[in-house]
C-alpha positions as CSV (number, residue, x, y, z in Angstrom):
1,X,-46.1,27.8,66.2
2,X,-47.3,27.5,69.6
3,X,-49.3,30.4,71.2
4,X,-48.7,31.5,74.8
5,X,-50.5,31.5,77.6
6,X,-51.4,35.1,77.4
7,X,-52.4,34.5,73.7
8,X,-54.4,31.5,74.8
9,X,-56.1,33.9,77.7
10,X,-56.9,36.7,75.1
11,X,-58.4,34.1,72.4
12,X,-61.0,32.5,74.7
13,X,-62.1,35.5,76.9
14,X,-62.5,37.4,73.3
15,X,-64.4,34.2,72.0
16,X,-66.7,33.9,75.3
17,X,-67.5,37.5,75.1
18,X,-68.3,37.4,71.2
19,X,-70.4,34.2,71.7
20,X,-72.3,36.2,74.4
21,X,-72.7,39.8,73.2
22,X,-73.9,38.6,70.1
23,X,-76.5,36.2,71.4
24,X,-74.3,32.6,69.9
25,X,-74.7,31.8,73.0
26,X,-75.2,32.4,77.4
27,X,-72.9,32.6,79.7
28,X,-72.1,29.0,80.7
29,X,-72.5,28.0,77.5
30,X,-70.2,30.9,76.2
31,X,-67.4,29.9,78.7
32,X,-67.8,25.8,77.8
33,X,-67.9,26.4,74.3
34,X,-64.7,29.0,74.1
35,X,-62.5,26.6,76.4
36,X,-63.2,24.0,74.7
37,X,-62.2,25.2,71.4
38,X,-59.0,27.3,72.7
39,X,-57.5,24.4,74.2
40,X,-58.5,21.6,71.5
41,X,-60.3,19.3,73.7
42,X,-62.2,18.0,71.2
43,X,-65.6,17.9,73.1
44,X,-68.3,18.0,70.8
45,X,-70.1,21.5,70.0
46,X,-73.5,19.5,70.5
47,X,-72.0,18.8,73.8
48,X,-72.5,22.8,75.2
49,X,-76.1,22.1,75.9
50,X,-75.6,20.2,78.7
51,X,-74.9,23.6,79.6
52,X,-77.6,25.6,78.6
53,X,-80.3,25.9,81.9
54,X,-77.2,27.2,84.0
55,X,-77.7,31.1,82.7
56,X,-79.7,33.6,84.3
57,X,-79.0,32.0,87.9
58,X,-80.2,28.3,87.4
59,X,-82.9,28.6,84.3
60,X,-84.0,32.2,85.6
61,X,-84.2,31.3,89.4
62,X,-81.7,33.9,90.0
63,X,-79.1,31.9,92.3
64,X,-76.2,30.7,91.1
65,X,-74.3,32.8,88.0
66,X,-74.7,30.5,85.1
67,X,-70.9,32.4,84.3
68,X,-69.7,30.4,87.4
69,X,-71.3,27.1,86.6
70,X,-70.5,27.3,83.2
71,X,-66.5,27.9,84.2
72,X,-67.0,25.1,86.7
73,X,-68.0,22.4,84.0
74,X,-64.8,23.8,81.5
75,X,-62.8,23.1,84.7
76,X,-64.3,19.5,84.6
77,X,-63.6,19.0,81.1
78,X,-60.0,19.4,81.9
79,X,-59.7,18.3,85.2
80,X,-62.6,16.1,85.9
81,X,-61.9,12.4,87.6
82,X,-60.9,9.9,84.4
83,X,-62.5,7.0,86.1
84,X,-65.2,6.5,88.7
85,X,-63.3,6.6,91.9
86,X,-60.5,7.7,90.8
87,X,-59.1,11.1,93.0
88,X,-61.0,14.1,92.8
89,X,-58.5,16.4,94.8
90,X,-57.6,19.0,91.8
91,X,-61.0,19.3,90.7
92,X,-62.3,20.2,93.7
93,X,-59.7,22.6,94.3
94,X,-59.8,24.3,91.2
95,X,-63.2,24.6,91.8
96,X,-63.0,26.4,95.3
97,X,-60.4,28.9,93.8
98,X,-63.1,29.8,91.3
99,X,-65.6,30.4,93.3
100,X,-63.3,32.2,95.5
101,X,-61.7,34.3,93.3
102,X,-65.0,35.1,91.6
103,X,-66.7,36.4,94.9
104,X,-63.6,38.2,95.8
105,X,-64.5,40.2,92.6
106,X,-67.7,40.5,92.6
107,X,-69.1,40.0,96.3
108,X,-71.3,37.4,95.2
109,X,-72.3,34.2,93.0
110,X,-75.3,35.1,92.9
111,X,-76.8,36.0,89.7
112,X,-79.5,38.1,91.3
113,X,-77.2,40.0,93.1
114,X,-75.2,40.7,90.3
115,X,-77.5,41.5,88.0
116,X,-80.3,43.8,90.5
117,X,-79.1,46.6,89.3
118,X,-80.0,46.4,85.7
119,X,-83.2,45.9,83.8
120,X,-83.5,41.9,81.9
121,X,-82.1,42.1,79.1
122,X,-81.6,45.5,78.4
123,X,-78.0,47.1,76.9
124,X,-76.6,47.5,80.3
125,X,-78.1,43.9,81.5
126,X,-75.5,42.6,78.2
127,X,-72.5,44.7,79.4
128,X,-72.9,43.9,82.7
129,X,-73.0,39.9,81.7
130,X,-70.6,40.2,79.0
131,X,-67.7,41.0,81.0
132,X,-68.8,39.0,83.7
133,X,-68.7,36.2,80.8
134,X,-65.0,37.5,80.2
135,X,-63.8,37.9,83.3
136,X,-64.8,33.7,84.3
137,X,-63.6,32.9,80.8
138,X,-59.8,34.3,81.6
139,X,-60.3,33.4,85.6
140,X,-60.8,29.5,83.9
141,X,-58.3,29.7,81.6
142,X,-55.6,31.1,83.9
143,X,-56.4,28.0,86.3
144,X,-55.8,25.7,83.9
145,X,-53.3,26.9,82.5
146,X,-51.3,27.7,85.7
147,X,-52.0,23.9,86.9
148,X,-51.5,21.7,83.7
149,X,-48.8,21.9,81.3
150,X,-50.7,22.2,78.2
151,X,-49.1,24.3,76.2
152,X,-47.1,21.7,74.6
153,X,-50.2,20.2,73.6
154,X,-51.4,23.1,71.5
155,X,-50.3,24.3,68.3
């Protein structure tokens, strides 16, 4: 039986969160790893590392939110160019309405700024970054799935 979009929505933001909360993984990584397995894309687990120096702004710089990167490489797993060359238009605006949408929310991409207002990795600091996690996670899937019919590729 094929799940709905909704369903599809609920299953990854619940996975990213999970992965994050309970320390399976960061933010980027979180996001990369619960796209990919929602939507059967078949990218190797191993392959989430690529991920992993995104979180905490840029491996602890504090600039960009590793939750933003990390949705922006799950876009590219979908909708990344095929071939060198080849057009790049949906990417790149996928990519805008992430970033867009996510500093709409939250007034930043800044990790730094998102995060000033909690103490490193304390209780708060993992709320705080959970639903941020979440939030990209559904922001990701809805972009996908809005753009791409997909649905008749997953069981």
């Amino acid at each position: 039986m094929k799940k709905s979009s909704d369903k599809l929505i609920k299953e990854a933001r619940y996975l990213a969160e999970s992965y994050y909360s309970k320390g399976k993984y960061l933010c980027s990584e979180a996001i990369l790893a619960s796209v990919n397995e929602v939507l059967e894309c078949g990218m190797p687990e191993e392959y989430v590392k690529m991920v992993s120096g995104f979180p905490v702004g840029m491996g602890g710089a504090g600039c960009s939110c590793g939750a933003v990167t990390g949705g922006q490489v799950a876009l590219g797993l979908v909708y990344g160019r095929k071939k060198p060359g080849g057009s790049n238009k949906k990417i790149m605006k996928l990519s805008k309405e992430l970033h867009d949408i996510f500093r709409e929310k939250y007034g930043s991409t800044c990790c730094r700024v998102l995060i000033k207002d909690y103490k490193f990795a304390s209780k708060e600091h993992i709320e705080r970054c959970t639903k941020v996690t979440g939030d990209v996670c559904e922001i990701v899937m809805k972009l996908i799935l809005d753009n791409q019919n997909l649905l008749s590729k997953i069981l």
